[in-house]
C-alpha positions, 0 to 999 in steps of 0.5 A, spaced: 500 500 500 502 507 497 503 512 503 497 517 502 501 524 500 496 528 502 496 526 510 496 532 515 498 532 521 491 531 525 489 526 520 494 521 522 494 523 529 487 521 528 488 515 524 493 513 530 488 514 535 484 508 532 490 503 533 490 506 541 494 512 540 492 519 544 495 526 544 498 527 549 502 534 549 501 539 543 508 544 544 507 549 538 506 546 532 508 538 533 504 533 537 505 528 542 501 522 541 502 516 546 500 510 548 500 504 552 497 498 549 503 494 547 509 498 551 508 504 553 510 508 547 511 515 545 512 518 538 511 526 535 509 528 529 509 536 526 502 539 525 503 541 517 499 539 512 501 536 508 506 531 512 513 530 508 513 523 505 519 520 509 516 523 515 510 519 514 514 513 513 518 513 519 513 515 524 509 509 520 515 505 521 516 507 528 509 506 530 509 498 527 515 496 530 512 497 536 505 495 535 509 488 532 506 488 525 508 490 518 507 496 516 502 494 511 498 492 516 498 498 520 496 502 514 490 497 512 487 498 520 486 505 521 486 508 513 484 501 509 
């Protein structure tokens, strides 16, 4: 599956609350999402729109290694 060019920030901190993410800190114009469901973990991500493809990629990658699937499959969850 494709990275979507077109993500905001806010969107992929929604799409990221439907995987057990929450925002937790908003320090200027990036935001700290959260969560405790594999381990705890935390990751950040600018508020623009449109987010830089490779911004995407290793937020998703850091997101998957710690959930412990694919990246794939984590786009399929939340954007799918």
């Amino acid at each position: 599956m494709k990275l979507p060019h077109d993500l905001s920030g806010d969107d992929l901190a929604k799409a990221l609350g439907r995987v057990g993410y929450r925002i937790t800190r908003q320090p200027g114009s990036h935001l700290r999402l959260s969560t405790e469901s594999a381990s705890q973990h935390h990751v950040t991500i600018p508020a623009h729109d449109p987010l830089k493809v490779g911004t995407l990629a290793g937020i998703l990658g850091d997101v998957s290694a710690n959930l412990q699937i694919s990246r794939e499959e984590l786009l399929r969850r939340p954007f799918g």
